[in-house]
C-alpha positions as CSV (number, residue, x, y, z in Angstrom):
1,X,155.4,-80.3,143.7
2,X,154.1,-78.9,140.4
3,X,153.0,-80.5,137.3
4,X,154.2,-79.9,133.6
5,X,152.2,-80.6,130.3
6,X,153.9,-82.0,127.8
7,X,151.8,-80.5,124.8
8,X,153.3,-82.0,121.6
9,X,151.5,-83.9,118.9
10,X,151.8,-87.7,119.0
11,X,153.5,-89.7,116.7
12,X,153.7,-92.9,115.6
13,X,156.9,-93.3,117.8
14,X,155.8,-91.0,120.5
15,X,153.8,-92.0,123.4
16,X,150.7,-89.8,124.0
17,X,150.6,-86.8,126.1
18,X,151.6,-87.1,129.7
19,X,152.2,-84.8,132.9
20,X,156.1,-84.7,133.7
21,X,156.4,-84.0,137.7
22,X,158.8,-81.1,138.4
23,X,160.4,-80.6,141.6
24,X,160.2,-77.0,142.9
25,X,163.6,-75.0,143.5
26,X,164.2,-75.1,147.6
27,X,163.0,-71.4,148.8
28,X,165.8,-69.3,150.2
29,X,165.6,-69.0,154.3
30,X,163.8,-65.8,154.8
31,X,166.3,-63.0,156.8
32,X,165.1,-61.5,159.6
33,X,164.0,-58.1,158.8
34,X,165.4,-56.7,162.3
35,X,169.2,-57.8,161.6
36,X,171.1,-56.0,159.3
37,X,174.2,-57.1,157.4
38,X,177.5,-58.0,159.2
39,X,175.3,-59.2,162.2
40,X,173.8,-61.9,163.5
41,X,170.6,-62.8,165.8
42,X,171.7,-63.9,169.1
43,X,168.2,-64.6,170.7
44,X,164.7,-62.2,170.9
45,X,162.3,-61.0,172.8
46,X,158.7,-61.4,173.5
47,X,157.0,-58.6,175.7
48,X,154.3,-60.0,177.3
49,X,151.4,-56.9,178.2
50,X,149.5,-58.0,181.9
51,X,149.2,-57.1,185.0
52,X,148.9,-58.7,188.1
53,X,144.7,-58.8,188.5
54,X,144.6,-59.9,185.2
55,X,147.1,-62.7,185.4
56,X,144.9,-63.5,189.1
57,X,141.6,-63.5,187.0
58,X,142.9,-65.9,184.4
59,X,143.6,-68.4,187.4
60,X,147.3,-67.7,187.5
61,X,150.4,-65.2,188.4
62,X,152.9,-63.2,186.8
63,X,155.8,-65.7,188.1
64,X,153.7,-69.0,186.9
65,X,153.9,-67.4,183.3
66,X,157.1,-66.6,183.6
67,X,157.6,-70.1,184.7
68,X,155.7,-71.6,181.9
69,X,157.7,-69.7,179.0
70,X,161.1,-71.0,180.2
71,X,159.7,-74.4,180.8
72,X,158.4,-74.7,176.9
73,X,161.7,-72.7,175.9
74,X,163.8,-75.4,177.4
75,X,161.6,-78.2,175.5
76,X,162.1,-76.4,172.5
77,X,165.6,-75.6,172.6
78,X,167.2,-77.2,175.7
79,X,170.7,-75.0,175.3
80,X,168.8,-72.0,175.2
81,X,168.9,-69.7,178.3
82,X,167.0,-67.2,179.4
83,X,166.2,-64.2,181.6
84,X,162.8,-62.5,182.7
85,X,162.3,-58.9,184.2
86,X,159.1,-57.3,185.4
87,X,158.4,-53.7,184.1
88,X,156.9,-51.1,187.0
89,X,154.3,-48.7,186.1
90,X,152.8,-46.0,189.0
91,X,148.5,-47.4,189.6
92,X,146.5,-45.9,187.0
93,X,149.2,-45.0,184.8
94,X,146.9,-46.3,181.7
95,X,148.3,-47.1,178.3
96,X,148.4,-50.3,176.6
97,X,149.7,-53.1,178.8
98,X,152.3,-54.2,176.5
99,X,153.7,-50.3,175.5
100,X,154.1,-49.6,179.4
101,X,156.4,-53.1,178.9
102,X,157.8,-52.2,176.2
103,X,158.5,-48.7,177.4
104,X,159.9,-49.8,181.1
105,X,162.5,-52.2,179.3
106,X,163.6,-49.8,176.7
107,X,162.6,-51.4,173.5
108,X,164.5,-49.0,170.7
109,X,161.5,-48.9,168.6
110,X,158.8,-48.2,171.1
111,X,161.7,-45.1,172.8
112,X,161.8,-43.8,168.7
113,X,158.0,-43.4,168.3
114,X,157.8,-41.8,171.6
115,X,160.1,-39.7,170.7
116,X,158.7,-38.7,167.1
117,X,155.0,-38.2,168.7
118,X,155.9,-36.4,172.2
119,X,155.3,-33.4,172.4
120,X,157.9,-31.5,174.2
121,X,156.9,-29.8,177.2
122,X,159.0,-26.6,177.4
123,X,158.3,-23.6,179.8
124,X,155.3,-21.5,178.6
125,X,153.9,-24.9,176.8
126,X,150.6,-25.7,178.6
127,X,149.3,-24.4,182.1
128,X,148.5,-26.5,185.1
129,X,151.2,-29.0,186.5
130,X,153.7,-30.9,185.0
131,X,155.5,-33.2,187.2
132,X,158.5,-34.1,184.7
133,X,160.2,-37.3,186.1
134,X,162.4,-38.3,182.9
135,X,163.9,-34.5,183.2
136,X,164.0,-33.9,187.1
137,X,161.9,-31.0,186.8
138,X,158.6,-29.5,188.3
139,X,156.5,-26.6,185.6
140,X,154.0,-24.9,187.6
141,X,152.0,-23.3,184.9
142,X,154.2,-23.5,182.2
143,X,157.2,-22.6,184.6
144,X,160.1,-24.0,185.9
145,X,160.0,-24.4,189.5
146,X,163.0,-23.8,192.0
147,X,162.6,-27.0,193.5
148,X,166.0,-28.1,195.2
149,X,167.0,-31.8,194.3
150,X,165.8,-33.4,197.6
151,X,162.5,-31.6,197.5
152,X,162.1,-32.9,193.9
153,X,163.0,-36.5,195.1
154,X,160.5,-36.0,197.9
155,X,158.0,-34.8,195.4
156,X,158.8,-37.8,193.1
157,X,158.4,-40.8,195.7
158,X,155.1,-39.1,196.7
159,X,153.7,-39.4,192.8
160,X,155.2,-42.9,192.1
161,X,153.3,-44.0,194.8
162,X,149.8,-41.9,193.8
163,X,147.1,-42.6,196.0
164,X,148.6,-43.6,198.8
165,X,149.9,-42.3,202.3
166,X,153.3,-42.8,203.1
167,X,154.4,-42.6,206.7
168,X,157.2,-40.1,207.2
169,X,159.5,-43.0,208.9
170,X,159.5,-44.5,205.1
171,X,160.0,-41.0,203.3
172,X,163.0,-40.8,206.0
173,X,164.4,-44.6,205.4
174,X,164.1,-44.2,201.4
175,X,165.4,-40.9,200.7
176,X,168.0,-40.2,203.2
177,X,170.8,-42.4,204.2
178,X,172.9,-42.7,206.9
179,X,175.8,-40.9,206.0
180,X,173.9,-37.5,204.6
181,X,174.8,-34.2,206.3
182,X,171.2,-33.5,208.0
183,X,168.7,-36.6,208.2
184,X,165.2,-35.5,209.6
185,X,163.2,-37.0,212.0
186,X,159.9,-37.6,212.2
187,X,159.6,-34.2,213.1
188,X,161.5,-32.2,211.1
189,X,160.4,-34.0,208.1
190,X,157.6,-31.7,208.0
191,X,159.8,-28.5,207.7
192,X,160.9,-30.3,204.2
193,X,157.2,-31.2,203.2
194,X,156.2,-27.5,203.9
195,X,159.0,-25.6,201.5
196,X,158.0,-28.1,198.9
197,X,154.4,-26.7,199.6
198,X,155.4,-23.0,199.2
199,X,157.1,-23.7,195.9
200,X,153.8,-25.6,194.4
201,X,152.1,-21.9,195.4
202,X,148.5,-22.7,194.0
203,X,148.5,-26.3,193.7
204,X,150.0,-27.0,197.1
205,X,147.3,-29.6,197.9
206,X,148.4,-32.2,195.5
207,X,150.8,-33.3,198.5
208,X,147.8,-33.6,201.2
209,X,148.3,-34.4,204.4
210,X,147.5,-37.7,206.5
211,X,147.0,-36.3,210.1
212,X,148.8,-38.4,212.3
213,X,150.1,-40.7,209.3
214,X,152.1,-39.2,207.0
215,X,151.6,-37.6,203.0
216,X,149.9,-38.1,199.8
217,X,149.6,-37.1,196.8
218,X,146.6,-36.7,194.7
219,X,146.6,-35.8,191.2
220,X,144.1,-33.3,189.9
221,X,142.8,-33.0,186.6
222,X,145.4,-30.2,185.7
223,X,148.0,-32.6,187.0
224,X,150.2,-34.4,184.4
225,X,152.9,-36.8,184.9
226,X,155.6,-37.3,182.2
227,X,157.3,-40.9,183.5
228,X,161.1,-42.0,183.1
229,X,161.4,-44.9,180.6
230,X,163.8,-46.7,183.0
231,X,164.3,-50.7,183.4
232,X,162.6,-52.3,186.1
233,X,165.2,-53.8,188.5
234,X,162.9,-56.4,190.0
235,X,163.6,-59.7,187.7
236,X,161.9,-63.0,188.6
């Protein structure tokens, strides 16, 4: 409410000076900046940035704060529904918690700035390896290596799994399936692993191996990893 003061002289008829209140005009509903005219919002989202040790060190889980967002949506708006989906990052990925999110579930403005800052790695770009996920493609100093599509799958489960050894049954199980013209065994398996060596040439030892385990790969300081910004399909 705002006050008016009623500034003219008394008279002999007039009473004296007094404050008139004035009802403020009702503000227009603000619009939501993200909707533009001819639609409508149907609902938003809220990217939450944490992982699972953090969640664990603030004395809860990813699945509890999941559970405790619906809970307080459904007391706020009992017809509203809703849907939750975990994004996936390889360990020691870095970044922001809540870019990898926003990222792994495709949020149109965080895919835009990615794209405007990226720099494109095209052969002859930078030296060292580029593992290139999002384009299905291995540079080896700046070029393109003949990989063949299984040995670039091969490659691929090794690095989204960084760090740690995978046993060749599971390499087996994941990337070949029942029906494929030649499934290895546990034993030819390794005839695969060693023409993926021959094509890394000097930086064959990313993809070590595990003696009587299986494979890993390390990454080595002229090792770069460009990911795929790709949903995750686990939901909770």
């Amino acid at each position: 409410m705002s006050l008016a003061l009623d500034t003219s002289a008394p008279t002999s008829t007039q009473t004296p000076r007094h404050l008139t209140a004035v009802e403020p005009a009702p503000a227009p509903a603000p619009r939501l900046r993200a909707v533009p005219d001819g639609t409508e919002a149907r609902g938003f989202v809220l990217y939450v940035g944490i992982d699972e040790l953090k969640a664990a060190e603030a004395g809860t889980s990813l699945g509890e704060i999941v559970s405790q967002l619906r809970a307080l949506t459904q007391q706020l708006a009992p017809a509203a529904e809703t849907h939750a989906a975990v994004a996936l990052a390889p360990e020691g990925a870095g970044g922001r918690d809540v870019d990898v999110v926003r990222l792994a579930l495709q949020d149109p403005a965080a895919l835009a700035k990615r794209r405007q800052t990226e720099v494109d790695e095209e052969p002859g770009a930078r030296g060292g390896v580029v593992v290139d996920i999002s384009r299905k493609r291995l540079l080896l100093d700046g070029d393109i290596a003949p990989l063949t599509y299984k040995e670039f799958e091969l490659l691929q489960y090794l690095v989204l799994r960084e760090g740690r050894t995978i046993d060749r049954a599971e390499l087996i199980s994941s990337l070949w399936s029942a029906g494929d013209d030649e499934v290895p065994n546990e034993r030819t398996i390794d005839v695969h692993v060693r023409r993926l060596r021959s094509k890394l040439g000097a930086f064959e030892d990313i993809v070590r191996t595990v003696r009587g385990v299986g494979y890993r790969f390390d990454r080595h300081a002229d090792v770069s990893i460009r990911q795929a910004s790709t949903p995750s399909p686990d939901v909770f």
